[in-house]
PyMOL Python script that loads the backbone (N, CA, C, O; Angstrom):
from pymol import cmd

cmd.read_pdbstr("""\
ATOM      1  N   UNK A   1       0.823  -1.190   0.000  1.00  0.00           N
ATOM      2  CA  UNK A   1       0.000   0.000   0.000  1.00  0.00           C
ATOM      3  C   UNK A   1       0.867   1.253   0.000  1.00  0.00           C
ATOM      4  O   UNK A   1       0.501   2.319  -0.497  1.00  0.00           O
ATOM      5  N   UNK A   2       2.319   1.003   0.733  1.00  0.00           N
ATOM      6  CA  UNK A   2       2.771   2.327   0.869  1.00  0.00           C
ATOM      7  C   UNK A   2       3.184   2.666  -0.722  1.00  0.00           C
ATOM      8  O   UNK A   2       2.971   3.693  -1.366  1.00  0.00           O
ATOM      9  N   UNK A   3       3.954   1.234  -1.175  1.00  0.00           N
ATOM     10  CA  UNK A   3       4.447   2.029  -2.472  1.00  0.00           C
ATOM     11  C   UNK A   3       3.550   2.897  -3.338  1.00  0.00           C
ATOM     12  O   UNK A   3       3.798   3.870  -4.049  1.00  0.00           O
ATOM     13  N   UNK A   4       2.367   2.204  -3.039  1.00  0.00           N
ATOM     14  CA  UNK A   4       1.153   2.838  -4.199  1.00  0.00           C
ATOM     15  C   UNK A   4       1.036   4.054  -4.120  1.00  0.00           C
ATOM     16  O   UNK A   4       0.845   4.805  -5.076  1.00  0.00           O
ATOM     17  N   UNK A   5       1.155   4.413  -2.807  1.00  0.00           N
ATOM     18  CA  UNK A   5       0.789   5.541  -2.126  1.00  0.00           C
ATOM     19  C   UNK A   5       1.722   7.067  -2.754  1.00  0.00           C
ATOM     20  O   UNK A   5       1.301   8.131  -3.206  1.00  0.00           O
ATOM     21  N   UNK A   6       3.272   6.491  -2.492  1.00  0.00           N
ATOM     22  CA  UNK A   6       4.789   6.929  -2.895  1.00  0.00           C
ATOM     23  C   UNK A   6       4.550   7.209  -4.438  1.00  0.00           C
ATOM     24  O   UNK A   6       4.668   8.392  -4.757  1.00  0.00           O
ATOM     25  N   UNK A   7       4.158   6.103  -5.684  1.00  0.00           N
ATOM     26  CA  UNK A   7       4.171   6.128  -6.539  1.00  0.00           C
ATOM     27  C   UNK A   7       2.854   7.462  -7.292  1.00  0.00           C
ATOM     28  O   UNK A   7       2.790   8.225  -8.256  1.00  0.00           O
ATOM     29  N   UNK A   8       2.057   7.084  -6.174  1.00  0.00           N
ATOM     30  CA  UNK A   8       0.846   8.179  -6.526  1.00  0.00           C
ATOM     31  C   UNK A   8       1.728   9.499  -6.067  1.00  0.00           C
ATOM     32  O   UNK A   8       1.836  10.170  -7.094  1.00  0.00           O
ATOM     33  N   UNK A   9       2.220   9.988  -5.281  1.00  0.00           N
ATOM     34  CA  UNK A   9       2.713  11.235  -4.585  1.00  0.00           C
ATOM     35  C   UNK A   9       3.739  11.476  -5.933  1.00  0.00           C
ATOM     36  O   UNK A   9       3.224  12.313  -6.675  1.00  0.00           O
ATOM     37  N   UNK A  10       4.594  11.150  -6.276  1.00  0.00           N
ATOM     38  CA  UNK A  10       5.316  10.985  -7.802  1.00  0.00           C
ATOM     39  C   UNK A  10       4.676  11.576  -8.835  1.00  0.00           C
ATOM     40  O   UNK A  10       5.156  12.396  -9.617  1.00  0.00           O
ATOM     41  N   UNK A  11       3.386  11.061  -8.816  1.00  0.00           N
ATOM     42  CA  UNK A  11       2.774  11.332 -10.582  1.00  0.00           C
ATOM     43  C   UNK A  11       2.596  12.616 -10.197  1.00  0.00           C
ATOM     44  O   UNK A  11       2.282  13.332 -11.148  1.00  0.00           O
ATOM     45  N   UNK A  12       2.674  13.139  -9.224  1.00  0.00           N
ATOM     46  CA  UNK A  12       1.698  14.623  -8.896  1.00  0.00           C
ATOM     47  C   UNK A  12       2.358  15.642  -9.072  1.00  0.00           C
ATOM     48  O   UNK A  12       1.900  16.777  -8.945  1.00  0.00           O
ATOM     49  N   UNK A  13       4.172  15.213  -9.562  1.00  0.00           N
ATOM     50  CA  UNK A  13       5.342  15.805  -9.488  1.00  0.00           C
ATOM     51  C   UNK A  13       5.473  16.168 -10.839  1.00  0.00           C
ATOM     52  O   UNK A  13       5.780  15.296 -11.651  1.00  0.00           O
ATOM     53  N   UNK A  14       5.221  17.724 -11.323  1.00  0.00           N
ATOM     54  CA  UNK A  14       5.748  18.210 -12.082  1.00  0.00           C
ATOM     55  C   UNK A  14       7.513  18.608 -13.244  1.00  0.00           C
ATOM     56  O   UNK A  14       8.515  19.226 -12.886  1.00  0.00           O
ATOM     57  N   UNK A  15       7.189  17.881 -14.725  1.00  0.00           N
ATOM     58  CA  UNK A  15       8.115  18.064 -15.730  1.00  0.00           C
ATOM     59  C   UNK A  15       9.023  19.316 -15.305  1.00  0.00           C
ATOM     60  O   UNK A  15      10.201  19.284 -15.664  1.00  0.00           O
ATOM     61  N   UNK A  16       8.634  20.249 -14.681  1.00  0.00           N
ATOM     62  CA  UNK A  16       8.601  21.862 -14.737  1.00  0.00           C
ATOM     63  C   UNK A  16       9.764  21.742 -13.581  1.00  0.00           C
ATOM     64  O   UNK A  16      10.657  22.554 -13.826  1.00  0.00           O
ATOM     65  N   UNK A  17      10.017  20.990 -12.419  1.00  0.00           N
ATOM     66  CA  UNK A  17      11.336  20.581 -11.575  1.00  0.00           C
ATOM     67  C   UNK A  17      12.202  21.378 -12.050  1.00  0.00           C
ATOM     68  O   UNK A  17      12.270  21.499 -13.273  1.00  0.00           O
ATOM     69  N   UNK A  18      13.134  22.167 -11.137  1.00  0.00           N
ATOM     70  CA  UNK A  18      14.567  22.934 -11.636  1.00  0.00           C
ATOM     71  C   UNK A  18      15.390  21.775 -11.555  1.00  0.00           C
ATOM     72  O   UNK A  18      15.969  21.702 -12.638  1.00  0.00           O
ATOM     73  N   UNK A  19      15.899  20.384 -10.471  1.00  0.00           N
ATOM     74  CA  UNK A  19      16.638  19.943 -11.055  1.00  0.00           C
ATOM     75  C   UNK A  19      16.716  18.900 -11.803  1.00  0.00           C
ATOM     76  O   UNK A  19      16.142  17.902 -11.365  1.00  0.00           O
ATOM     77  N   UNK A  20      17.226  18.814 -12.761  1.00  0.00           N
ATOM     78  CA  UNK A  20      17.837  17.911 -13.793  1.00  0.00           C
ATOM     79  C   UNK A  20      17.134  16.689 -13.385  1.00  0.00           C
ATOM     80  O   UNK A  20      16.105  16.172 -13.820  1.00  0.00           O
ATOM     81  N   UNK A  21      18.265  16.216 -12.064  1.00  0.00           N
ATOM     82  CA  UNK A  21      18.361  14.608 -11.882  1.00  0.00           C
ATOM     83  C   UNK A  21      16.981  14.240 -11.587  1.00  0.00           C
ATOM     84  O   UNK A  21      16.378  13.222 -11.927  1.00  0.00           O
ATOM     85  N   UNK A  22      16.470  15.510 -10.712  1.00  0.00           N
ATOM     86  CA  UNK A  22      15.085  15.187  -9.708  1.00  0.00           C
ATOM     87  C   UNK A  22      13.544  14.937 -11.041  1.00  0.00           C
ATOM     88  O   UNK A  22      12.412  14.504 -10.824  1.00  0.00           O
ATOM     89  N   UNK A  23      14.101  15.365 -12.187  1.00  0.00           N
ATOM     90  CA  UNK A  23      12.569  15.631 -12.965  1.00  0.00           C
ATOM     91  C   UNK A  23      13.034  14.397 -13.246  1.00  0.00           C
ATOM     92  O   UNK A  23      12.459  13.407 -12.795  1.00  0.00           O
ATOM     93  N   UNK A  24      14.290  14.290 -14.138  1.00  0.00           N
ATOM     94  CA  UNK A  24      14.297  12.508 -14.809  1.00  0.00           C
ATOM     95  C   UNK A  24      13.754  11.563 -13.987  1.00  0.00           C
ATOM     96  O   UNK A  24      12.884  10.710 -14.167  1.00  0.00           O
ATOM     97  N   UNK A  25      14.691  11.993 -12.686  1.00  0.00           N
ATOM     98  CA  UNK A  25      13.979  10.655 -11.965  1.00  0.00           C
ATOM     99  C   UNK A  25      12.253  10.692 -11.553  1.00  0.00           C
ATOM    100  O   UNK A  25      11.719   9.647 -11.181  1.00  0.00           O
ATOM    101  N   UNK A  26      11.759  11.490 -11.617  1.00  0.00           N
ATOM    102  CA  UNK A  26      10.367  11.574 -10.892  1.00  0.00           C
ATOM    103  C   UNK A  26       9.794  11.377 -12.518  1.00  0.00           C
ATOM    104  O   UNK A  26       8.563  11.405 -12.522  1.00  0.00           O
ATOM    105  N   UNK A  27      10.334  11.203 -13.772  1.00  0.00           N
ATOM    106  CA  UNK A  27       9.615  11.163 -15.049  1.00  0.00           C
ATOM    107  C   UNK A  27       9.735   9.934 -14.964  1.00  0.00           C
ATOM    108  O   UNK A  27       8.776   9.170 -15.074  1.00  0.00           O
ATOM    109  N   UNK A  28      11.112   9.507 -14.722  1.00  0.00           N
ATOM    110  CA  UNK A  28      11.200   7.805 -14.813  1.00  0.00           C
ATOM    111  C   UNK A  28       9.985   6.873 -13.989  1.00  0.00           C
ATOM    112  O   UNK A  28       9.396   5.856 -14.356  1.00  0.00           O
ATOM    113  N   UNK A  29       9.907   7.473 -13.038  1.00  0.00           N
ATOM    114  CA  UNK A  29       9.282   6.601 -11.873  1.00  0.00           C
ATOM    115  C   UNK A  29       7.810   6.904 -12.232  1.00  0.00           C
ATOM    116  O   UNK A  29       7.204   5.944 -11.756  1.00  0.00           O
ATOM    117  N   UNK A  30       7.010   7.635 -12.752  1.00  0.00           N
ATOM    118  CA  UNK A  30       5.627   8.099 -13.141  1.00  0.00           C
ATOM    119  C   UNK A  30       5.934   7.046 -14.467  1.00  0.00           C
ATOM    120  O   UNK A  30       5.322   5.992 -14.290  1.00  0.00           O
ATOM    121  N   UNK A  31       6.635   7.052 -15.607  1.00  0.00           N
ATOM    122  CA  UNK A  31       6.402   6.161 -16.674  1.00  0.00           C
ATOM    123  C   UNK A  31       6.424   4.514 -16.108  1.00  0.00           C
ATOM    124  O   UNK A  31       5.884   3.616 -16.753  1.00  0.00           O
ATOM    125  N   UNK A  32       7.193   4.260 -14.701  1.00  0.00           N
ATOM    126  CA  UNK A  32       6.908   3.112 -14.798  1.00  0.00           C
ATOM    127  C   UNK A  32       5.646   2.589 -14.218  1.00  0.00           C
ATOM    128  O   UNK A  32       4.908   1.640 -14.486  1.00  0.00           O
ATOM    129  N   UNK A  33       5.653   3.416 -13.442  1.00  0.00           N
ATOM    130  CA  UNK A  33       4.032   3.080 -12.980  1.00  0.00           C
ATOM    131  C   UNK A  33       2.946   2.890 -13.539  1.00  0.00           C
ATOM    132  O   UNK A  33       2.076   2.070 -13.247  1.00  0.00           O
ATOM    133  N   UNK A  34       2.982   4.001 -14.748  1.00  0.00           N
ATOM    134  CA  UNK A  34       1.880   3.760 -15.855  1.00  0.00           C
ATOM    135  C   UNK A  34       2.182   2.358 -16.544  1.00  0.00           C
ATOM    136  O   UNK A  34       1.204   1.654 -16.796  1.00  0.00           O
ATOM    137  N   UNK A  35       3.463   1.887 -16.873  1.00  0.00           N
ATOM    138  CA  UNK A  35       4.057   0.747 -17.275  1.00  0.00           C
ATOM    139  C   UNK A  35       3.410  -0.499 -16.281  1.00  0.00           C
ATOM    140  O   UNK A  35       2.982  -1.563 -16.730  1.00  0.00           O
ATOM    141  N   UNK A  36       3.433  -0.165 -15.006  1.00  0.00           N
ATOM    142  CA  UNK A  36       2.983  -1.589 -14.348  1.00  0.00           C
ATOM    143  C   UNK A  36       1.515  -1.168 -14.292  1.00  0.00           C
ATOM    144  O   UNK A  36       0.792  -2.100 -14.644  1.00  0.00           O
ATOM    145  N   UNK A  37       0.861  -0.092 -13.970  1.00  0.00           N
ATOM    146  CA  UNK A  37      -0.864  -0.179 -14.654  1.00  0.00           C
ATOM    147  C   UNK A  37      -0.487  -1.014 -15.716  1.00  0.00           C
ATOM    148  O   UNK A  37       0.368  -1.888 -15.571  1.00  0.00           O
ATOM    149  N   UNK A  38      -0.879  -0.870 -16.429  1.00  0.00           N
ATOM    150  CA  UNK A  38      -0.788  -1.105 -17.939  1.00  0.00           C
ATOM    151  C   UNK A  38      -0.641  -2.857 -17.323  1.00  0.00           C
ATOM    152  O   UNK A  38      -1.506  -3.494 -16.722  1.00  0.00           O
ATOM    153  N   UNK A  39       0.355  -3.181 -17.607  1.00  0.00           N
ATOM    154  CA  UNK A  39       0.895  -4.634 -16.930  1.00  0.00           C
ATOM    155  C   UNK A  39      -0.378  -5.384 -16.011  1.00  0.00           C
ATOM    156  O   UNK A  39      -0.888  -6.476 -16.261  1.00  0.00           O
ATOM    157  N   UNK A  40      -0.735  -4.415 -14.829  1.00  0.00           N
ATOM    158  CA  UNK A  40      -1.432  -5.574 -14.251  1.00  0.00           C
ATOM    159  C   UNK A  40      -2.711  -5.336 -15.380  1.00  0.00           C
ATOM    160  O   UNK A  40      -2.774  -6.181 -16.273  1.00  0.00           O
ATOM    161  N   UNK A  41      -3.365  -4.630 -15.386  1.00  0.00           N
ATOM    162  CA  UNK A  41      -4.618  -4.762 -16.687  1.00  0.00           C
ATOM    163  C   UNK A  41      -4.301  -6.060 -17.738  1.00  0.00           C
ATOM    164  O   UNK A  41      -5.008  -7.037 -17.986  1.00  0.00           O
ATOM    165  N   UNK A  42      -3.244  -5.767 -18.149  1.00  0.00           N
ATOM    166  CA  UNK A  42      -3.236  -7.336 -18.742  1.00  0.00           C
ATOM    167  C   UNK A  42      -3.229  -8.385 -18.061  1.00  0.00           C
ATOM    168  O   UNK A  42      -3.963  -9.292 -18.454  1.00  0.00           O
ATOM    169  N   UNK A  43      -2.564  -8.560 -17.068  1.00  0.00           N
ATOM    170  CA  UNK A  43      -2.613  -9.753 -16.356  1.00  0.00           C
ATOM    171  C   UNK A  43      -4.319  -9.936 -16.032  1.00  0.00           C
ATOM    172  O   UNK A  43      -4.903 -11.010 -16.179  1.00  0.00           O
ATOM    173  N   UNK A  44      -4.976  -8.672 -15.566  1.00  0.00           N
ATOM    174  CA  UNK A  44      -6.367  -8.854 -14.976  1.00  0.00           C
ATOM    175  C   UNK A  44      -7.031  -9.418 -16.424  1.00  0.00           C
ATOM    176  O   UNK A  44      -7.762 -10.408 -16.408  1.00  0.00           O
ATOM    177  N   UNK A  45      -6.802  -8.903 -17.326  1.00  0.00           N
ATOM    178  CA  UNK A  45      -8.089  -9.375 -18.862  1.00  0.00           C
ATOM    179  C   UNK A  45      -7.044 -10.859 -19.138  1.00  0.00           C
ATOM    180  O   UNK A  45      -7.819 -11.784 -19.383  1.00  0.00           O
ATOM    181  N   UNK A  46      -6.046 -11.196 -19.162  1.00  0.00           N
ATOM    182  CA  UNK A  46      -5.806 -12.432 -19.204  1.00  0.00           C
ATOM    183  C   UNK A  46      -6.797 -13.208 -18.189  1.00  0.00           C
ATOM    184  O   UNK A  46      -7.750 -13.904 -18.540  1.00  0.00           O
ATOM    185  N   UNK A  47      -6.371 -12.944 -16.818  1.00  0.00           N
ATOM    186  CA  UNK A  47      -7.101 -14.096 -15.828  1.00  0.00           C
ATOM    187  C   UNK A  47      -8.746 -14.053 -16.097  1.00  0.00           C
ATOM    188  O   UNK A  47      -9.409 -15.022 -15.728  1.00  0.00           O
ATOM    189  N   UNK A  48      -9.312 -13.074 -16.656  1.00  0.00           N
ATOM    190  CA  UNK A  48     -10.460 -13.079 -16.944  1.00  0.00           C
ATOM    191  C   UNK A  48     -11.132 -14.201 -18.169  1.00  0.00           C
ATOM    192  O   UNK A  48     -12.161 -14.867 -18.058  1.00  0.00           O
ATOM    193  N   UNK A  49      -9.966 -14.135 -19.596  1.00  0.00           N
ATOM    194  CA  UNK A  49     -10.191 -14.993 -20.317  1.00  0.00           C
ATOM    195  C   UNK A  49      -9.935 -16.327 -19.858  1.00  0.00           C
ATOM    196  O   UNK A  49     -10.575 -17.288 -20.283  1.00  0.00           O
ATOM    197  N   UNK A  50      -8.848 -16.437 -18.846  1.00  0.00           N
ATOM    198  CA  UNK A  50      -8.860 -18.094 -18.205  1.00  0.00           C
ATOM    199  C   UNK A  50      -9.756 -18.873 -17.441  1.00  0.00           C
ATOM    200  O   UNK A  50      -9.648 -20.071 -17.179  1.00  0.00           O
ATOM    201  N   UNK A  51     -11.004 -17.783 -16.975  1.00  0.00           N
ATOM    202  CA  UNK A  51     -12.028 -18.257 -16.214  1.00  0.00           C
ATOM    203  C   UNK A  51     -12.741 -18.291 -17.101  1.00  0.00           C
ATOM    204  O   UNK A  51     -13.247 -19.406 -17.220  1.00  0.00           O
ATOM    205  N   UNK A  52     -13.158 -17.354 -18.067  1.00  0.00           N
ATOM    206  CA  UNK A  52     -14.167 -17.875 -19.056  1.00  0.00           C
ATOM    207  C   UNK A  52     -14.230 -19.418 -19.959  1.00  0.00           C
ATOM    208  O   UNK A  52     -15.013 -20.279 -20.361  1.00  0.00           O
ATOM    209  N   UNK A  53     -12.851 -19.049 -19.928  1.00  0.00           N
ATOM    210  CA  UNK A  53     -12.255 -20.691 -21.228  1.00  0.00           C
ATOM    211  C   UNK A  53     -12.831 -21.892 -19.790  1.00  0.00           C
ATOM    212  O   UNK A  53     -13.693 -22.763 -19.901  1.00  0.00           O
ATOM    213  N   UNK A  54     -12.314 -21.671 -18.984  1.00  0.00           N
ATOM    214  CA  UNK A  54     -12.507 -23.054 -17.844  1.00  0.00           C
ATOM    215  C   UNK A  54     -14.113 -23.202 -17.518  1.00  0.00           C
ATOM    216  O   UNK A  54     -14.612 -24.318 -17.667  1.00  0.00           O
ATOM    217  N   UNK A  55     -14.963 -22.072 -17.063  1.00  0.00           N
ATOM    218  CA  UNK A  55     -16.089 -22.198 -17.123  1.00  0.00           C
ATOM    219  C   UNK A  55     -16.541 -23.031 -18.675  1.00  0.00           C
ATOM    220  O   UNK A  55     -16.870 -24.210 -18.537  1.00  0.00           O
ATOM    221  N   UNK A  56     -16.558 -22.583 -19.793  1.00  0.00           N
ATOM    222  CA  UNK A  56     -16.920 -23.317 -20.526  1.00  0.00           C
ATOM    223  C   UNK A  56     -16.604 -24.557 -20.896  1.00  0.00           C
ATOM    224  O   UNK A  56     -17.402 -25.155 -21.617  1.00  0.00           O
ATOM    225  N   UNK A  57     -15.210 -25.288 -20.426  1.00  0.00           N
ATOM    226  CA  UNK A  57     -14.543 -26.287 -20.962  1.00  0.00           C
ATOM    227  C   UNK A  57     -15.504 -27.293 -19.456  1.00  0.00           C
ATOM    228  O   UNK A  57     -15.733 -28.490 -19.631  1.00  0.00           O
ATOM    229  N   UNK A  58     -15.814 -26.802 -18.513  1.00  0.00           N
ATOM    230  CA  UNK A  58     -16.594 -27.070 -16.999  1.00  0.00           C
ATOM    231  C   UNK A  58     -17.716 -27.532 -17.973  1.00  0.00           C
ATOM    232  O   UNK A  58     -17.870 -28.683 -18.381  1.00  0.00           O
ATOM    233  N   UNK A  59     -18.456 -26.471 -18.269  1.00  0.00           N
ATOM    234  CA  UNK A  59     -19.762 -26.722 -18.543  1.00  0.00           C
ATOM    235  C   UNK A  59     -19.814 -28.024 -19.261  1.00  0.00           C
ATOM    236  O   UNK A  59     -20.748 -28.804 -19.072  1.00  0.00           O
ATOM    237  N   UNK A  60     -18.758 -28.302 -20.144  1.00  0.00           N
ATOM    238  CA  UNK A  60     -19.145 -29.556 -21.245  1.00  0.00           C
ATOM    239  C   UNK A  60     -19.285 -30.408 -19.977  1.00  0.00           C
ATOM    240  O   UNK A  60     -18.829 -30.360 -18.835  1.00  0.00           O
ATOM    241  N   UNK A  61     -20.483 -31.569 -20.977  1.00  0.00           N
ATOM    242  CA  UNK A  61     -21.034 -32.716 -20.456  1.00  0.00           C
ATOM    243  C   UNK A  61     -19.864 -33.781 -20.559  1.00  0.00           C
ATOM    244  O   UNK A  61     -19.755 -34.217 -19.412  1.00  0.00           O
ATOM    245  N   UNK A  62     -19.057 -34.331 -21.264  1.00  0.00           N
ATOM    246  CA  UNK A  62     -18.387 -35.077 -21.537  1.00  0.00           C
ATOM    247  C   UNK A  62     -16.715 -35.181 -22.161  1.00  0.00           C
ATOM    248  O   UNK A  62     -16.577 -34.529 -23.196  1.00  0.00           O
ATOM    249  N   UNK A  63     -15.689 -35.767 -21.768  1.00  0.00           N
ATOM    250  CA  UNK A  63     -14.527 -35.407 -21.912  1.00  0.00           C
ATOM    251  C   UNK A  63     -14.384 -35.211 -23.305  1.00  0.00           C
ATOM    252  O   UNK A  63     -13.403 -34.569 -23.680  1.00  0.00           O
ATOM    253  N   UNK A  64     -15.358 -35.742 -24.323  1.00  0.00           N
ATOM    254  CA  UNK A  64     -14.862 -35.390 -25.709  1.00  0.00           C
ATOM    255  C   UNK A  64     -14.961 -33.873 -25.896  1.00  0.00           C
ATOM    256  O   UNK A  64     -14.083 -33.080 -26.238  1.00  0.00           O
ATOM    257  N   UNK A  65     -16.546 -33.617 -25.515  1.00  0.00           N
ATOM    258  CA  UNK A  65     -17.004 -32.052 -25.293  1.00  0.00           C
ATOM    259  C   UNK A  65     -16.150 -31.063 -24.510  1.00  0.00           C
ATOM    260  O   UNK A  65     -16.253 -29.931 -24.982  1.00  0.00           O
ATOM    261  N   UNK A  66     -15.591 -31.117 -23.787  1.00  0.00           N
ATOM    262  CA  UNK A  66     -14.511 -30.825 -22.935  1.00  0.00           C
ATOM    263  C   UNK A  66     -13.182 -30.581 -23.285  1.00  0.00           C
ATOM    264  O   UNK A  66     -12.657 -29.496 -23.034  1.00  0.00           O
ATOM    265  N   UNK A  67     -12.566 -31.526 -23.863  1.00  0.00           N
ATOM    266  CA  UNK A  67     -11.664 -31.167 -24.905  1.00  0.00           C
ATOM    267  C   UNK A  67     -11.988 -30.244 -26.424  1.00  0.00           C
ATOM    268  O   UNK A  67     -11.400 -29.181 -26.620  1.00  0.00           O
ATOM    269  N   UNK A  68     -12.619 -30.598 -27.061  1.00  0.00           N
ATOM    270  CA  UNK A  68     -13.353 -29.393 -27.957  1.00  0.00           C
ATOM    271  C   UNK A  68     -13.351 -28.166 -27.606  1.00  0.00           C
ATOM    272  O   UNK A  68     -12.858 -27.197 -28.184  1.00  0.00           O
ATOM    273  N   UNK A  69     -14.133 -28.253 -26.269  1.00  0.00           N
ATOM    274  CA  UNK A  69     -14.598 -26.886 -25.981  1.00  0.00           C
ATOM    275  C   UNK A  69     -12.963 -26.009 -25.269  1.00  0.00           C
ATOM    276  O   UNK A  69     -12.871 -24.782 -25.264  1.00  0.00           O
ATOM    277  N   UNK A  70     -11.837 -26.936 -24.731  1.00  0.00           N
ATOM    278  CA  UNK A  70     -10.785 -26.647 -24.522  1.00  0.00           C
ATOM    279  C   UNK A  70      -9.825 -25.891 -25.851  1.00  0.00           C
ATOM    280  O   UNK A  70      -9.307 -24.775 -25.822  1.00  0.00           O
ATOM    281  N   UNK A  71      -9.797 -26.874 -26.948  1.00  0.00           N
ATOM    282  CA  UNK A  71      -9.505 -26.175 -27.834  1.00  0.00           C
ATOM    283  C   UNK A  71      -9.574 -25.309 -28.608  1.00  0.00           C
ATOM    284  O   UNK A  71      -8.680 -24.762 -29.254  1.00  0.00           O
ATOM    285  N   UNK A  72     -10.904 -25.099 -28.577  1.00  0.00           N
ATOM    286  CA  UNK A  72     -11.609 -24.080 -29.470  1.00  0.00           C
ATOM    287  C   UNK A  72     -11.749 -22.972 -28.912  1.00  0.00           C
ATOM    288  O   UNK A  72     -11.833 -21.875 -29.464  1.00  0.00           O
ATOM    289  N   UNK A  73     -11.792 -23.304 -27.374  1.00  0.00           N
ATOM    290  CA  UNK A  73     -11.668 -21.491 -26.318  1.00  0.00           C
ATOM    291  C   UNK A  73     -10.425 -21.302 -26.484  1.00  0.00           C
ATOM    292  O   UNK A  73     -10.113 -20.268 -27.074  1.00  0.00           O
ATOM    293  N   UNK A  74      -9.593 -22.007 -26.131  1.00  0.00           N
ATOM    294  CA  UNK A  74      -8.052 -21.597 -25.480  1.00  0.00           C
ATOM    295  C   UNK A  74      -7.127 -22.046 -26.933  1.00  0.00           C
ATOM    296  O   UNK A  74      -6.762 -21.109 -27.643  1.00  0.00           O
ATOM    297  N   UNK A  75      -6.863 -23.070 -27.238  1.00  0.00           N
ATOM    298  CA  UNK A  75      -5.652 -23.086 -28.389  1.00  0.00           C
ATOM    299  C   UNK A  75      -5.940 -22.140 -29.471  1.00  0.00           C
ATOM    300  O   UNK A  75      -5.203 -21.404 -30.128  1.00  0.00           O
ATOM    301  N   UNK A  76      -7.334 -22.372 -29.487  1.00  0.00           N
ATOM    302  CA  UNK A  76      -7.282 -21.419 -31.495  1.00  0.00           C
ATOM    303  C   UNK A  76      -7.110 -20.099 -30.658  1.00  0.00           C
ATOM    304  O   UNK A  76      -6.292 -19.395 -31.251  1.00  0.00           O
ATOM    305  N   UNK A  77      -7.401 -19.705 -29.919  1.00  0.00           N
ATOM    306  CA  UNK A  77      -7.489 -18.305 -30.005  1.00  0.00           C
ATOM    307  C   UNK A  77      -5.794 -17.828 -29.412  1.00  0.00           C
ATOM    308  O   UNK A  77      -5.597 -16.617 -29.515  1.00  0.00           O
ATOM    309  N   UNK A  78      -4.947 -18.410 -28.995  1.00  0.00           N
ATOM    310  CA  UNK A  78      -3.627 -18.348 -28.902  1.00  0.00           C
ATOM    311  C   UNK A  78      -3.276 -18.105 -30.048  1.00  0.00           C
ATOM    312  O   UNK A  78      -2.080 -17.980 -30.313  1.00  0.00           O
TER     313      UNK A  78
END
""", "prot")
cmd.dss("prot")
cmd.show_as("cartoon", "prot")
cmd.util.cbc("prot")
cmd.orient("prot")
């Protein structure tokens, strides 16, 4: 929580900085953050498509159906 916190106090930090080192670094550290947003959002819409594919590959009645429905959610769309 704290980093979040640190990383939020960062973004709030103005390009406009007199020194040098202090803007790069406070530019660096705001781009990565947007970088790991970014990051977990994918991870979150990945784990989202892995519950959908499993719910449906669940739902089949039978291991043939099951496998089908495995492939056709998850391999083709890889």
């Amino acid at each position: 929580m704290q980093i979040r916190l640190n990383l939020e106090a960062v973004e709030k930090l103005r390009p406009e900085i007199i020194d040098r080192k202090q803007r790069e670094a406070a530019i660096a550290v705001r781009e990565a953050r947007n970088q790991a947003d970014q990051f977990t959002k994918s991870l979150r819409a990945i784990l989202a498509d892995l519950k959908r594919v499993r719910r449906t590959v669940m739902e089949s009645k039978t291991v043939a159906t099951r496998l089908e429905a495995f492939f056709e959610e998850f391999v083709d769309s890889c």
